[in-house]
Structure formats: C-alpha cells, structure tokens
Backbone atoms as SQL, in Angstrom:
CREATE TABLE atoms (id INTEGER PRIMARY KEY, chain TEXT, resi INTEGER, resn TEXT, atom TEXT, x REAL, y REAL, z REAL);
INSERT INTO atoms VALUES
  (1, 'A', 1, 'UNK', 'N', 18.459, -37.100, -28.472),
  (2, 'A', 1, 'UNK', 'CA', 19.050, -36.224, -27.483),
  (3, 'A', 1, 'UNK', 'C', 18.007, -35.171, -27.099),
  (4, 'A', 2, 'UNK', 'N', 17.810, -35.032, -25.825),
  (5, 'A', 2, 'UNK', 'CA', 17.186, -34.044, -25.072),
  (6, 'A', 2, 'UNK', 'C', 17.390, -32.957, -24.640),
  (7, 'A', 3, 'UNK', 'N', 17.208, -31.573, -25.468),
  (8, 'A', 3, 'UNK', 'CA', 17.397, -29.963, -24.629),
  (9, 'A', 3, 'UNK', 'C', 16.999, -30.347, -23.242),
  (10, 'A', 4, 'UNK', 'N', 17.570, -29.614, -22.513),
  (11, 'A', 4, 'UNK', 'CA', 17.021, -29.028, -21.341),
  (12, 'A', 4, 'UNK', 'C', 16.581, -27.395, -21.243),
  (13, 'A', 5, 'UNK', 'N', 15.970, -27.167, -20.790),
  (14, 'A', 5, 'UNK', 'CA', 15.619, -25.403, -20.577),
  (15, 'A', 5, 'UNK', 'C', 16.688, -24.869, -19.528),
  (16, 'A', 6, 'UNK', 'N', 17.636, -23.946, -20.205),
  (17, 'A', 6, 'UNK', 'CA', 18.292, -23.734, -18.961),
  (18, 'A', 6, 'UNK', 'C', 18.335, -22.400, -18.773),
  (19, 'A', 7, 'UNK', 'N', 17.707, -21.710, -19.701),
  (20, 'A', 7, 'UNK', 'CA', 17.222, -20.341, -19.731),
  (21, 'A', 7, 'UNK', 'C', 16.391, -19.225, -18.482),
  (22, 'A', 8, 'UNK', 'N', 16.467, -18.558, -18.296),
  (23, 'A', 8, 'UNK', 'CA', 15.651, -17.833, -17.147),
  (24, 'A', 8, 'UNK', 'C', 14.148, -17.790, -17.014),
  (25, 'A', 9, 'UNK', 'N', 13.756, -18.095, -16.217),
  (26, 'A', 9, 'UNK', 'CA', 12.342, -18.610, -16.149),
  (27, 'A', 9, 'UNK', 'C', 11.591, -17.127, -16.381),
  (28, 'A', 10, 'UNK', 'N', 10.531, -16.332, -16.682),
  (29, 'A', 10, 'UNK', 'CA', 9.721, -15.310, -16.915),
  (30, 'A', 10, 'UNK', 'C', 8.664, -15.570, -16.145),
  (31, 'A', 11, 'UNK', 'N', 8.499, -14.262, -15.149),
  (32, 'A', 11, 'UNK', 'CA', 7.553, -14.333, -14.313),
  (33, 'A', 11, 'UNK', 'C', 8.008, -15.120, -12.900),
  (34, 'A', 12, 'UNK', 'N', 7.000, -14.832, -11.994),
  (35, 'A', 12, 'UNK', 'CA', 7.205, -15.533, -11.145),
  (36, 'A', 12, 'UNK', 'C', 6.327, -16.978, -10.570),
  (37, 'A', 13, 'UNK', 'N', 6.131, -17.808, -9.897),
  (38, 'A', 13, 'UNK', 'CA', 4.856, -18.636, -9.241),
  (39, 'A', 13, 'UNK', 'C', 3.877, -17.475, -9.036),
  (40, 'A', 14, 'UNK', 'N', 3.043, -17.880, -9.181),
  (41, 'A', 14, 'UNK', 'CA', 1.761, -18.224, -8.531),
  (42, 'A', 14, 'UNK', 'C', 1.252, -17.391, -7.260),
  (43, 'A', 15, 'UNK', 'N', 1.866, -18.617, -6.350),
  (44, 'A', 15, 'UNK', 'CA', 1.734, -18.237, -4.857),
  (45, 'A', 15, 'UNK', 'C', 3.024, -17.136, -4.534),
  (46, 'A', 16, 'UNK', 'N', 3.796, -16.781, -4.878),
  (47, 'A', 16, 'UNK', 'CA', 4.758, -16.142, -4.271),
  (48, 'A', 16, 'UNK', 'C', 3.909, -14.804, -4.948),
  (49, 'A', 17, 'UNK', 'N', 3.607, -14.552, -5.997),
  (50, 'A', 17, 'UNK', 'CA', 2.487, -13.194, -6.665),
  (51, 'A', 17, 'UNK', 'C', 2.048, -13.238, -5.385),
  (52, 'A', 18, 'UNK', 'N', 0.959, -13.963, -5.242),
  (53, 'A', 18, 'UNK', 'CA', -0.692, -13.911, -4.012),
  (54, 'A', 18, 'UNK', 'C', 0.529, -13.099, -2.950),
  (55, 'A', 19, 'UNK', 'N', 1.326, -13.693, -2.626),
  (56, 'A', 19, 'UNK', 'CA', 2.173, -13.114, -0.937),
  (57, 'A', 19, 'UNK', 'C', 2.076, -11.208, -1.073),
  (58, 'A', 20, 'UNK', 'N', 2.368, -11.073, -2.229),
  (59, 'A', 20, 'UNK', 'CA', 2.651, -9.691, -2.705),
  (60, 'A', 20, 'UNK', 'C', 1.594, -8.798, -2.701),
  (61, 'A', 21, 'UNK', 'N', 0.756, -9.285, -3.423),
  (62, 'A', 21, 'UNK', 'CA', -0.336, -8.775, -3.354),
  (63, 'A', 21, 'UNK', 'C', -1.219, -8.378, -2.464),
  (64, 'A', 22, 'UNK', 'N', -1.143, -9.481, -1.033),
  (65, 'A', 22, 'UNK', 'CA', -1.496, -9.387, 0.597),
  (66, 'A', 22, 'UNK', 'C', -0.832, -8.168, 1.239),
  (67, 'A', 23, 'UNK', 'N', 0.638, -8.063, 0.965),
  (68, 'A', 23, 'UNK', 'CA', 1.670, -7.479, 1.239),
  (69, 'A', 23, 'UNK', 'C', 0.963, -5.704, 0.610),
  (70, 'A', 24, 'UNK', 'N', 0.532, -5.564, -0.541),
  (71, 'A', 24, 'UNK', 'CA', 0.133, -4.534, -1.356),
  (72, 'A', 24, 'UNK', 'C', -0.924, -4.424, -0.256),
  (73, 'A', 25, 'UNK', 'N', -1.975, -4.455, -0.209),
  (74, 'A', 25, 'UNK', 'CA', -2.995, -4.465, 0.691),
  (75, 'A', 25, 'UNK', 'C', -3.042, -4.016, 1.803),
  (76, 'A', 26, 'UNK', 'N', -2.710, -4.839, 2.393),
  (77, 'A', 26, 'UNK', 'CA', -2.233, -4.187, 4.104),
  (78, 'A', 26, 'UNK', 'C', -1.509, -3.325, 4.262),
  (79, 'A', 27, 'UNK', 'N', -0.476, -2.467, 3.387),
  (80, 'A', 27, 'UNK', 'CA', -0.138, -1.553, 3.240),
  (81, 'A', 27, 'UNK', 'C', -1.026, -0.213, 2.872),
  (82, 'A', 28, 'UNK', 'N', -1.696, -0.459, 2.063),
  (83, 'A', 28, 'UNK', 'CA', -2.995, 0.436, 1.358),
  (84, 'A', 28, 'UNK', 'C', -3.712, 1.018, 2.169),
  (85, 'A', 29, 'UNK', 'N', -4.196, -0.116, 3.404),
  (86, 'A', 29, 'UNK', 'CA', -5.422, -0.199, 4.248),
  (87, 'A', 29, 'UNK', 'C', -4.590, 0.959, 5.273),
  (88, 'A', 30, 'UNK', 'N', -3.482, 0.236, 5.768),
  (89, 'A', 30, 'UNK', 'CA', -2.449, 0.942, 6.800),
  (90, 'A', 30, 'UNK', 'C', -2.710, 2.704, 6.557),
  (91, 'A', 31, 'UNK', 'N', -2.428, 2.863, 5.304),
  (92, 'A', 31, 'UNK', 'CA', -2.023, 4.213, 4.985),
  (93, 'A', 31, 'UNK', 'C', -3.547, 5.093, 4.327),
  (94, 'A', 32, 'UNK', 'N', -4.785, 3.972, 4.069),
  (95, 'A', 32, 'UNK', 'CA', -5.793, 4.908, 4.299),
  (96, 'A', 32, 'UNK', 'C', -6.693, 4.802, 5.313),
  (97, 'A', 33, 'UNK', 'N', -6.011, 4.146, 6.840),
  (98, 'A', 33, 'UNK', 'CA', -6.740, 4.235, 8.159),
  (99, 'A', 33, 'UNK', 'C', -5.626, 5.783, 8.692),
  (100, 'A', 34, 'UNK', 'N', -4.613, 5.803, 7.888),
  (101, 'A', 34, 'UNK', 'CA', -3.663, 6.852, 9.356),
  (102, 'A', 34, 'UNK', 'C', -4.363, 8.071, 8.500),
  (103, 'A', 35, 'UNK', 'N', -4.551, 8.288, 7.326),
  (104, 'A', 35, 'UNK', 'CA', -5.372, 9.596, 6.100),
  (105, 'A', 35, 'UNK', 'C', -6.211, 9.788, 7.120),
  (106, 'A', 36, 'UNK', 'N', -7.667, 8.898, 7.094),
  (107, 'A', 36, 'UNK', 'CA', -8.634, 9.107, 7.964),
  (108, 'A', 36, 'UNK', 'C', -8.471, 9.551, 9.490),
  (109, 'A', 37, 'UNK', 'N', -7.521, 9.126, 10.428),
  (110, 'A', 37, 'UNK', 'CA', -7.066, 9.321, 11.553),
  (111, 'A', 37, 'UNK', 'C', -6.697, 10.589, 11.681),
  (112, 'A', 38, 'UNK', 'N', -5.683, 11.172, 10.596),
  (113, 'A', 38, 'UNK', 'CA', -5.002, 12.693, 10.779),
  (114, 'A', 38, 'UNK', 'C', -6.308, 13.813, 9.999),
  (115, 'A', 39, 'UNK', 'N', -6.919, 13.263, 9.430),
  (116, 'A', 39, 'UNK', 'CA', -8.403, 14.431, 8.837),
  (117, 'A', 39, 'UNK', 'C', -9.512, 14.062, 10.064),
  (118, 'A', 40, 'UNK', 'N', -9.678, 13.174, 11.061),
  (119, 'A', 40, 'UNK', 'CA', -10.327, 13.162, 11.825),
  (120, 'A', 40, 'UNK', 'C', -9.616, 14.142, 12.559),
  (121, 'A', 41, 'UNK', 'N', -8.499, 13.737, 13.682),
  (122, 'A', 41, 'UNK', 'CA', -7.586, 14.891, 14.216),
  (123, 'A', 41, 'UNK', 'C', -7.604, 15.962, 14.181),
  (124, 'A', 42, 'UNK', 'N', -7.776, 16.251, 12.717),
  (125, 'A', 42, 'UNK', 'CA', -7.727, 18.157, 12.064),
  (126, 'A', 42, 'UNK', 'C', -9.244, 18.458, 12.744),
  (127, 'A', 43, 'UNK', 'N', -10.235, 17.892, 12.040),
  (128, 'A', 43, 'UNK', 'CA', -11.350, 18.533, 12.284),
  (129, 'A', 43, 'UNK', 'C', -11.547, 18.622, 14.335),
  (130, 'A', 44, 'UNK', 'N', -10.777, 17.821, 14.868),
  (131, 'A', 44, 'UNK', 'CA', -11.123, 17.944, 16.282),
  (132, 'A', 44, 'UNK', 'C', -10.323, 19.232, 16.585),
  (133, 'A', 45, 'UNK', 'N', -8.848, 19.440, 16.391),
  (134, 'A', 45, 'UNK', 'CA', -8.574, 20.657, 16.624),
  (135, 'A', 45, 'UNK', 'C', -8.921, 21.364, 16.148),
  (136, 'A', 46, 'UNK', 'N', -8.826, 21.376, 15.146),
  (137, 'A', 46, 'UNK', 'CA', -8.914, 22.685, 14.378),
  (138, 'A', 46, 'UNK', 'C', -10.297, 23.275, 13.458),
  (139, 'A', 47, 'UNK', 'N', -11.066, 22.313, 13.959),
  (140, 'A', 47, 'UNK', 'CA', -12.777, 22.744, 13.078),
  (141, 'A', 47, 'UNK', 'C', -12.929, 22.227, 11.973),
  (142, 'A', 48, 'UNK', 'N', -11.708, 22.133, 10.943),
  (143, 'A', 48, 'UNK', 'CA', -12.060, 21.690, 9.388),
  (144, 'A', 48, 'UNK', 'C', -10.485, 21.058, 8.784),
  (145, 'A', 49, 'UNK', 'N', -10.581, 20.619, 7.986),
  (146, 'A', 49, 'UNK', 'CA', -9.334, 19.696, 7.382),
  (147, 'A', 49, 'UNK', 'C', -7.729, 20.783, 7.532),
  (148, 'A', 50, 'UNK', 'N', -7.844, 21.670, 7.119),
  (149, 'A', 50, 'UNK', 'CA', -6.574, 22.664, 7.400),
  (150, 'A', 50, 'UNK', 'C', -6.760, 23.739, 8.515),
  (151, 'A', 51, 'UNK', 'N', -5.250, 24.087, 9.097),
  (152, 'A', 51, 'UNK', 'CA', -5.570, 24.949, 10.113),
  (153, 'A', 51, 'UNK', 'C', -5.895, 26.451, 9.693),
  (154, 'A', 52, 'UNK', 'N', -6.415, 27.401, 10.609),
  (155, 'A', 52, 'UNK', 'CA', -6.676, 28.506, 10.322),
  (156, 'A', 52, 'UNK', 'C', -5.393, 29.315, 9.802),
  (157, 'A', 53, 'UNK', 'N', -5.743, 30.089, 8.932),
  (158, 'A', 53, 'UNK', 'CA', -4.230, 30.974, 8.072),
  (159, 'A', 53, 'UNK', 'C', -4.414, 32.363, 9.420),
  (160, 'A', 54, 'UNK', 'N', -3.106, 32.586, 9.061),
  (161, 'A', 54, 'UNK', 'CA', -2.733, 33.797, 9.553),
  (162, 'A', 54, 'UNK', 'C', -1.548, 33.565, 10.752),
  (163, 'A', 55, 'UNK', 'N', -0.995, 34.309, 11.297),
  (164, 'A', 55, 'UNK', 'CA', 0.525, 34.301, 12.097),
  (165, 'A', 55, 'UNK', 'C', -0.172, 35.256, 13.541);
C-alpha cells in the first residue's frame, strides 16, 4: 500500500518566486527614479534639496 502526500506543500515553484522578484524590482527602480526626480525638482526651485526656512 501506497501513502500519498496530501499534506501542504512548503514554499512555492520556482517560476512563480522569479514573477515576484521582477515584480520587487520594477517597483524599487519606480520609486528610486521619482526620489531622483523630486531632489532634482528641489534643487531647480529651490537651490538645494530643502526649501528655505522661515515664514
């Protein structure tokens, strides 16, 4: 007589990881091109990374 495994598998494939990981990435890139974009921005208005203090 033969067990079968009918238990919950641990972990996931393979390829469905890799999807995630692409997914991780292009997110990363996304959010350190808009960083660079809004500290470029600053320095065009405003001369340097924060604006001038005072009211």
């Amino acid at each position: 007589m033969t067990s079968a495994n009918t238990g919950p598998r641990l972990g996931r494939p393979s390829g469905e990881s890799d999807v995630y990981t692409v997914l991780l990435a292009i997110a990363f890139l996304c959010l350190l091109s808009a960083t660079i974009y809004l500290a470029y921005r600053a320095m065009v208005m405003f001369g340097g990374l924060l604006p001038p203090g005072g009211a």
